[in-house]
C-alpha positions in Angstrom: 118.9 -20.6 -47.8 117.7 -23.1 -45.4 116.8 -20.8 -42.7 115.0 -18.7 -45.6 113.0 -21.7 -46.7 112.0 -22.2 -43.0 110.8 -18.6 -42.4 108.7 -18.7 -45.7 107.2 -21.9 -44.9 106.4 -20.4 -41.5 104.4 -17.3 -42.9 102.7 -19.3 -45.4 101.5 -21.8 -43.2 99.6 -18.5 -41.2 97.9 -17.4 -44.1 96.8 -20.7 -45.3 95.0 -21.3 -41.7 93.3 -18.0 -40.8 90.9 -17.9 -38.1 87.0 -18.5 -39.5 85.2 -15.4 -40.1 81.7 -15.0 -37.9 78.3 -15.0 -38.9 77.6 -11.8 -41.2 76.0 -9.6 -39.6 75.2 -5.4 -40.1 75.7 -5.0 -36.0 79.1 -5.4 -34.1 77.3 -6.0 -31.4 75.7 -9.1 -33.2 78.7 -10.3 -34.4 80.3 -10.7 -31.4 77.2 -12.8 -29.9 77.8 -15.0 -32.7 81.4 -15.2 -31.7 80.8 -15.7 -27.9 78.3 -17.9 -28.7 79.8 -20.4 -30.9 83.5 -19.8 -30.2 83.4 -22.6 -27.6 81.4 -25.0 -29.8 84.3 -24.7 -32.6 87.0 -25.4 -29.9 85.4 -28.0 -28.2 84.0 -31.3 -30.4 81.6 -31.8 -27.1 80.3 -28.8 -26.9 79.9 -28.7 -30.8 78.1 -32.8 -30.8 75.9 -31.5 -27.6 74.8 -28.4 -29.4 73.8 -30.7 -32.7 72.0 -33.2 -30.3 70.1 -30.1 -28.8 68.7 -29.0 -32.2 68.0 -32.5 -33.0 65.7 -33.0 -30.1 64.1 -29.7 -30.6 63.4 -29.9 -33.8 61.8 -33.5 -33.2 60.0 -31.9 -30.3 58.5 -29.2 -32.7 57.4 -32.3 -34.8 55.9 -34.3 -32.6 53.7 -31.4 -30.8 52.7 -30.4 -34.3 51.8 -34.1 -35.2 50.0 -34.1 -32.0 48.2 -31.1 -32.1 46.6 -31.8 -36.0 45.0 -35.3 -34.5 43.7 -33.3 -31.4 41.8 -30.5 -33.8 40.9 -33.7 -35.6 39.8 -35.4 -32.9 37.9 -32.6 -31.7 36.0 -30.7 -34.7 34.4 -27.1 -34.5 31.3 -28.0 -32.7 29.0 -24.8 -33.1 29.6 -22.2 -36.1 31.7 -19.2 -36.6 31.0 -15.8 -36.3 33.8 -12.8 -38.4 34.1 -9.8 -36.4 36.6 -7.1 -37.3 38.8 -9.9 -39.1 38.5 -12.2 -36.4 37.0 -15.7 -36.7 35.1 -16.8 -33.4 33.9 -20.1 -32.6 30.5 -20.5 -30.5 27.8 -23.0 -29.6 24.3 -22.2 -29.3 21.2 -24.1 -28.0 18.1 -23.6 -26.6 15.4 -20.8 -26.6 14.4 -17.6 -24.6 16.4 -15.3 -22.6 20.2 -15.1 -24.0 22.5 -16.2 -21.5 26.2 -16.3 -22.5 28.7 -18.4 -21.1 32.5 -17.4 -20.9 35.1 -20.2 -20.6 38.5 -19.5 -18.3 42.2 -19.5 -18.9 43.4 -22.6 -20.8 39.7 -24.0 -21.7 37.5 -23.8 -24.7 33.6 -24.3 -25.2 33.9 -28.3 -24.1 34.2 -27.3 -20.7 30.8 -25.8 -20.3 29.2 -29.2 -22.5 31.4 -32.0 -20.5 30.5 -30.2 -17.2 26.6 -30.5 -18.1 26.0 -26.7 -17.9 25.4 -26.2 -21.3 23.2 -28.5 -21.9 21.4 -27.5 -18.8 21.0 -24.0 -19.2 19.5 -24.8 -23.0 16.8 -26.2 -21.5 15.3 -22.6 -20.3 17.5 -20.5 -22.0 19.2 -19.3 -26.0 22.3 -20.2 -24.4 25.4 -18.8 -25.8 29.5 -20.4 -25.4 32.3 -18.8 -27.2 35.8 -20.0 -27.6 37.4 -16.8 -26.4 40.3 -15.4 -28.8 43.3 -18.2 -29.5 41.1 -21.2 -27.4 39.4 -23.8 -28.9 38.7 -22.8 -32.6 39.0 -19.1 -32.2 41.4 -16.8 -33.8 44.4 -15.3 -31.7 46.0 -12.8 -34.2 48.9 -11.5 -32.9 49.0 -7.7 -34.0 46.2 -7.2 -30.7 47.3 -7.4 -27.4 44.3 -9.6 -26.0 43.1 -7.7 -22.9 40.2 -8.6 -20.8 39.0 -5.1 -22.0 39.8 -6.4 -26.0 38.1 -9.8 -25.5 35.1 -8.0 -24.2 34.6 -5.4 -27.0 35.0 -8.5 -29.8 32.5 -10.8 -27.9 30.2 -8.0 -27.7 30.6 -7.4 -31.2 30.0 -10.2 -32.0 27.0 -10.8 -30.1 25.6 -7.9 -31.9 26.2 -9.5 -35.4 24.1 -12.3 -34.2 21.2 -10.6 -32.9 21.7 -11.3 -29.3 20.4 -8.6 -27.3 21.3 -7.6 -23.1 22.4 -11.3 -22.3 23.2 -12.6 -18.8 26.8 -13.0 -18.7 28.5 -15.6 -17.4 32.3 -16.3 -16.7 34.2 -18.8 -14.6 37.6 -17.7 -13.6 39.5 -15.7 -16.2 36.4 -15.1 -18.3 35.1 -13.2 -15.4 37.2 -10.7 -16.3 36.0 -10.4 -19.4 32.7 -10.2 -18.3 33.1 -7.6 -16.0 34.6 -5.6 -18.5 31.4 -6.4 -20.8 29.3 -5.4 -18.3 31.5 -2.0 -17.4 32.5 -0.9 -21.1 28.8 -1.5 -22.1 26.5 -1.2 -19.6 23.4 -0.9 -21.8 24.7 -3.9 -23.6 24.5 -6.9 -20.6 21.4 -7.6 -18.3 23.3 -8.7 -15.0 26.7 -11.2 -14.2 27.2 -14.3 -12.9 30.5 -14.8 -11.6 32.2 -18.3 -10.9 35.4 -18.6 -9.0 36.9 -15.6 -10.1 40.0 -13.9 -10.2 38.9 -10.0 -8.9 41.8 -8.8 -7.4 46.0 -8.1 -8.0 47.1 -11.1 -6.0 50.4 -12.8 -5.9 49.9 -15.7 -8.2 52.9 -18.2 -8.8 51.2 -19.4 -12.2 52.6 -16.3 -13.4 55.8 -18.1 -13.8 53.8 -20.3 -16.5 53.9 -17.3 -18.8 56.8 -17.6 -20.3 55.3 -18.9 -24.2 54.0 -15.9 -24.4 57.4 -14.2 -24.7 58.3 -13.6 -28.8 61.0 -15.5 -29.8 62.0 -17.4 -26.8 58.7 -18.1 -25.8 57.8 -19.2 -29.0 60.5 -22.0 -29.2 58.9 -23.2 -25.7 55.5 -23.8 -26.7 56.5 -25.5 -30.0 59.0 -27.8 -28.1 59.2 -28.1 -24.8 55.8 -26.5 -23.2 53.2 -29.1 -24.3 55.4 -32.1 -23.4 56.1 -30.2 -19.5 51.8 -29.7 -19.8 51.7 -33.8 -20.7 53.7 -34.7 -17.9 52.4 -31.9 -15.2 48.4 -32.3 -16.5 48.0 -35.1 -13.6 48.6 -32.4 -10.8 47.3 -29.7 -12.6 44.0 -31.7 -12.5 44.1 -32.5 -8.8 45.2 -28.7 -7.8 42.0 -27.0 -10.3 39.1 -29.6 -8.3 40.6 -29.8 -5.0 39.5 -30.5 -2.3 37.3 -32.3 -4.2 38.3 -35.3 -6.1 38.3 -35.3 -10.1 35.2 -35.3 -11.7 34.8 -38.3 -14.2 33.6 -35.6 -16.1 35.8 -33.9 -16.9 37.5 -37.1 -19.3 35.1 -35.4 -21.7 37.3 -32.5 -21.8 39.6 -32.5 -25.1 42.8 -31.8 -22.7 45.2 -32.3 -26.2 43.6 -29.3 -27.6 45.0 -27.3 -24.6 48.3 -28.5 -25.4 48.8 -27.3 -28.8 51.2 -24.8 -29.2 48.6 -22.1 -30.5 46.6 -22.3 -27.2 49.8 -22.9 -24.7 50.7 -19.1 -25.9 47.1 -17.8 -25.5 46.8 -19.5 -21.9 50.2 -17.9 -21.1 49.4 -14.4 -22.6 46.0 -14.3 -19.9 48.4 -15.9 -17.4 50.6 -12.4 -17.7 47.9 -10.0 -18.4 45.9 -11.8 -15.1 47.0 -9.1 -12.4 47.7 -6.1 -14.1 43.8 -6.7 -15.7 42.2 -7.3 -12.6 44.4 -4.1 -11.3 42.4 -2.3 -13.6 39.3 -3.8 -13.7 39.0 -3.8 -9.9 39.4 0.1 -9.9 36.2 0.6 -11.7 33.8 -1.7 -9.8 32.4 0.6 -8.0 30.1 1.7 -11.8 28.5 -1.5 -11.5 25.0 -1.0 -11.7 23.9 -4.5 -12.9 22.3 -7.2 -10.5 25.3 -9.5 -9.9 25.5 -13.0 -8.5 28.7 -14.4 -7.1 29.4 -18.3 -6.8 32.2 -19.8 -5.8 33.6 -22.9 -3.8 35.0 -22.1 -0.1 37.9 -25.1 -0.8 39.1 -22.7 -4.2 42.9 -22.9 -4.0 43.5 -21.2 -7.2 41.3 -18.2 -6.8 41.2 -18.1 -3.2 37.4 -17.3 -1.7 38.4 -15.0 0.6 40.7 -13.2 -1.1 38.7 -12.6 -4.2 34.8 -13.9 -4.2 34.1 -12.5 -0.7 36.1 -9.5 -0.8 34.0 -8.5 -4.5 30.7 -9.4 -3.1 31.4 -6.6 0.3 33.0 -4.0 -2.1 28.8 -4.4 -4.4 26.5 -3.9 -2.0 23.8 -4.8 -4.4 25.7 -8.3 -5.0 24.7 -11.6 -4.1 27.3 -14.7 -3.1 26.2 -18.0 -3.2 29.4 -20.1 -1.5 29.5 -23.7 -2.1 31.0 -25.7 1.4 34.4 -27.5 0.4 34.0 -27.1 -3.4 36.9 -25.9 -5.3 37.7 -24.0 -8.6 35.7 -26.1 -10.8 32.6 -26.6 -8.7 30.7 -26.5 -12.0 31.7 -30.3 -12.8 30.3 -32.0 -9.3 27.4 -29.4 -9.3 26.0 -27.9 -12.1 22.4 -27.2 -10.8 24.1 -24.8 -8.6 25.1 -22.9 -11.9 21.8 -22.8 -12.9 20.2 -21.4 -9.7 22.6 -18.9 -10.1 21.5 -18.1 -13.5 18.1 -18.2 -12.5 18.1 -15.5 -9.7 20.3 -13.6 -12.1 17.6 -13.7 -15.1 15.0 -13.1 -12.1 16.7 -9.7 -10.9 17.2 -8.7 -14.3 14.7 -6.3 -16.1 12.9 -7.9 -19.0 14.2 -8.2 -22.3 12.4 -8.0 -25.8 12.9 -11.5 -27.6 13.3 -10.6 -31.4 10.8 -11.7 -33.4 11.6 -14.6 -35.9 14.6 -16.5 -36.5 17.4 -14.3 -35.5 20.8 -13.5 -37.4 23.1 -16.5 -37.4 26.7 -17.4 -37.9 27.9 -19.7 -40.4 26.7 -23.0 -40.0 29.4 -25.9 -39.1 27.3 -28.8 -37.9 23.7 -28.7 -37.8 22.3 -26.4 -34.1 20.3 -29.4 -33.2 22.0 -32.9 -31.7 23.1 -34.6 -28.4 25.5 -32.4 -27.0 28.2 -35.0 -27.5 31.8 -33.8 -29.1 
């Protein structure tokens, strides 16, 4: 009886302990993730307190970038108006009067560069100057269901420049946006006057930036840039500075550049989508250069570490025969800040080799207003 007693106590004490079903789940596959996963959490308390800590951290991460990133769109208002094209809400500044000259900001920037490096506001002087926050920077839209091409970005600016009545403009990109504006000027050549091209990116080049991408990944990439990726861009933003103006030191300027809009999560995934798009665009842009029929001027710094002169502003300028390069002694990527005059000239000759262009008559079509066109320039 005994021995009985023992044996049922035995088999009951299985069934009251069986082992914890995993995660539900319609795939096998999945289900044995789940068990790989968090089999060693449940055996080990460790594992299980480190994994808890983990989500803590992230999750306070998430918070704090979010917190962050409201005060910095507080902190730095829509500036211009907003223009709707194909369900897409862009953000642009205009000033001045005369020939339209618009102004294309690169990867990881927004309209503020053109206004803190003085370009802006010394282009309007002589020309209806034109700055868009390209799609995701700044106050643009970024919707996901487009895959944001150089090619994409072009047709939507040009759309857009349609809507409000700007007609053959000079365009002008530094760096990434030069890639949109060469596939302006080569989608719709009827549609641009000539280019001006600053420190730009022409060529498929190894570039170790690409490694920087990684936010633009679904899913994982999207935990990144809500947790991790703008604290990594708090910390890193010191060198970054250095490595975008050397050899030249800082500009002062560029304090006037709202760097905690670049570190919202939104824009960290738009500056890492161009970042992986970069060489397979200029792959494909660079095999149709030779339709370019526009006058082009080239500008760029000899000192340019992140878009190497050689490499990419000479080698464009010998493949247009047409072109001019202006090359700036020991300036680097962002030449703009220590000279913008030089920007100017550059539009200048541009506008000079350019064939005229009708002005419309009257006030022409305008986006909806978000501060008043007139002011200081200050944001």
């Amino acid at each position: 009886m005994s021995k009985k007693h023992n044996r049922k106590r035995k088999h009951v004490h299985r069934d009251e302990t069986p082992a914890a079903p995993p995660p539900h789940s319609p795939e096998p596959a999945v289900s044995g993730f789940w068990q790989s996963l968090l089999g060693p959490i449940r055996r080990n308390p460790r594992a299980s307190a480190a994994a808890a800590g983990t989500i803590a951290a992230l999750a306070g991460a998430a918070l704090f970038n979010r917190a962050r990133a409201t005060r910095a769109e507080a902190d730095t208002p829509p500036v211009g108006r907003f223009v709707e094209v194909d369900g897409v809400r862009l953000h642009y500044v205009e000033r001045g009067e005369g020939r339209p000259v618009v102004l294309l900001h690169g990867n990881g920037a927004m309209v503020q560069d053109w206004m803190a490096s003085g370009v802006l506001d010394a282009a309007a002087e002589t020309y209806r100057v034109i700055a868009f926050d390209r799609p995701g920077f700044g106050h643009s839209d970024r919707p996901r269901t487009t895959v944001w091409t150089p090619t994409a970005q072009a047709a939507l600016i040009r759309k857009a420049l349609d809507k409000i009545g700007v007609e053959r403009p000079v365009v002008v990109g530094h760096s990434w946006g030069t890639l949109v504006a060469l596939a302006m000027a080569l989608d719709f050549p009827q549609a641009v006057a000539a280019l001006v091209l600053m420190s730009g990116y022409y060529y498929p080049t190894v570039r170790p930036d690409v490694l920087t991408a990684m936010p633009a990944v679904p899913l994982f990439g999207d935990l990144m840039r809500l947790t991790v990726s703008p604290v990594v861009g708090r910390l890193a933003s010191p060198l970054m500075k250095q490595a975008i103006f050397a050899p030249l030191p800082v500009a002062d300027k560029f304090d006037g550049f709202p760097m905690e809009m670049s570190l919202r999560p939104s824009q960290i995934r738009a500056t890492a989508a161009d970042t992986a798009m970069m060489i397979p665009a200029a792959a494909a842009l660079s095999a149709r250069y030779g339709e370019l029929a526009l006058p082009v001027v080239l500008i760029a710094g000899d000192g340019d570490t992140i878009a190497f002169f050689d490499r990419h502003s000479q080698r464009l300028h010998d493949a247009l025969p047409g072109s001019e390069l202006r090359t700036l002694a020991g300036a680097g990527h962002m030449f703009h800040y220590h000279d913008p005059d030089a920007v100017i000239a550059a539009i200048d000759r541009a506008v000079e080799r350019s064939a005229p262009v009708t002005l419309p008559d009257g006030d022409a079509p305008r986006g909806e207003d978000i501060v008043p066109p007139a002011g200081d320039g200050s944001f």
